[in-house]
C-alpha positions in Angstrom: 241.0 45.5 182.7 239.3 47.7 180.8 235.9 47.5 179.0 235.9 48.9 175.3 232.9 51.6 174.7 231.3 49.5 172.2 230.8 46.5 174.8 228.5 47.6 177.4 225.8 45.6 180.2 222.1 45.8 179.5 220.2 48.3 181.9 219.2 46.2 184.8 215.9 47.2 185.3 214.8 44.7 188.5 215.4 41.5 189.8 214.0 38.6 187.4 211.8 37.0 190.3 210.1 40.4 190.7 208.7 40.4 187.4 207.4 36.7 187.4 203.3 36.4 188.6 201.3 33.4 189.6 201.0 33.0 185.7 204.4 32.3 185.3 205.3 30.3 188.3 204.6 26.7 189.7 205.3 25.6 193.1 205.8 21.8 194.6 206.3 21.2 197.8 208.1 17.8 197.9 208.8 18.0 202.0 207.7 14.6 202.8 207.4 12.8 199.7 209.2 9.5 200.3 210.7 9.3 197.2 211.2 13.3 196.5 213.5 13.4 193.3 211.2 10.7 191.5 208.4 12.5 192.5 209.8 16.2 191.5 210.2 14.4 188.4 206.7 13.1 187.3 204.8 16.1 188.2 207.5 18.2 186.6 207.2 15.9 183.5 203.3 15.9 183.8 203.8 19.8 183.4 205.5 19.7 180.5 204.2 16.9 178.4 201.3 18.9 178.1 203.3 21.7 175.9 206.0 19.1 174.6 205.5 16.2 172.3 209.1 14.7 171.4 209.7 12.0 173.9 213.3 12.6 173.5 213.2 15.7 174.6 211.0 14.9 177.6 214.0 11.8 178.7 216.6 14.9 178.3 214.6 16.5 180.3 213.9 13.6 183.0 217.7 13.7 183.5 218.4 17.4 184.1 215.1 17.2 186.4 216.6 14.0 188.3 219.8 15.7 188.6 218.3 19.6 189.7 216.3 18.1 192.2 219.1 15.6 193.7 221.7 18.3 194.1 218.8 19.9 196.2 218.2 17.3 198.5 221.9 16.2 199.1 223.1 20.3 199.4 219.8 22.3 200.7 219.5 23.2 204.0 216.5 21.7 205.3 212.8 23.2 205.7 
């Protein structure tokens, strides 16, 4: 299959991850917790309430949190 010239990829300059600082990036470490996915959740939420004010949202959120961090206990390898 060919590409026509007018559609093209952006340059890839670097890896995404290789631009992010301390700045940019939070990190939990949730090995232990006894309840990890509730906890991933509250100090996620905690994080974000402090830039977000529509409760709404922040339940949307809750979910997809709930959800990110469940598929990662059930499918990650362990530490």
């Amino acid at each position: 299959m060919s590409v026509p010239d007018s559609v093209t990829d952006p340059p890839r300059t670097a890896d995404p991850a290789d631009r992010m600082d301390e700045r940019h990036t939070t990190v939990w470490d949730l090995t232990g917790a006894p309840h990890p996915v509730r906890h991933a959740r509250q100090v996620v939420l905690d994080q974000l309430a402090e830039h977000i004010n529509d409760p709404g949202r922040l339940e949307d959120l809750a979910v997809m949190i709930s959800e990110a961090a469940t598929n990662a206990t059930i499918h990650a390898p362990g530490p």
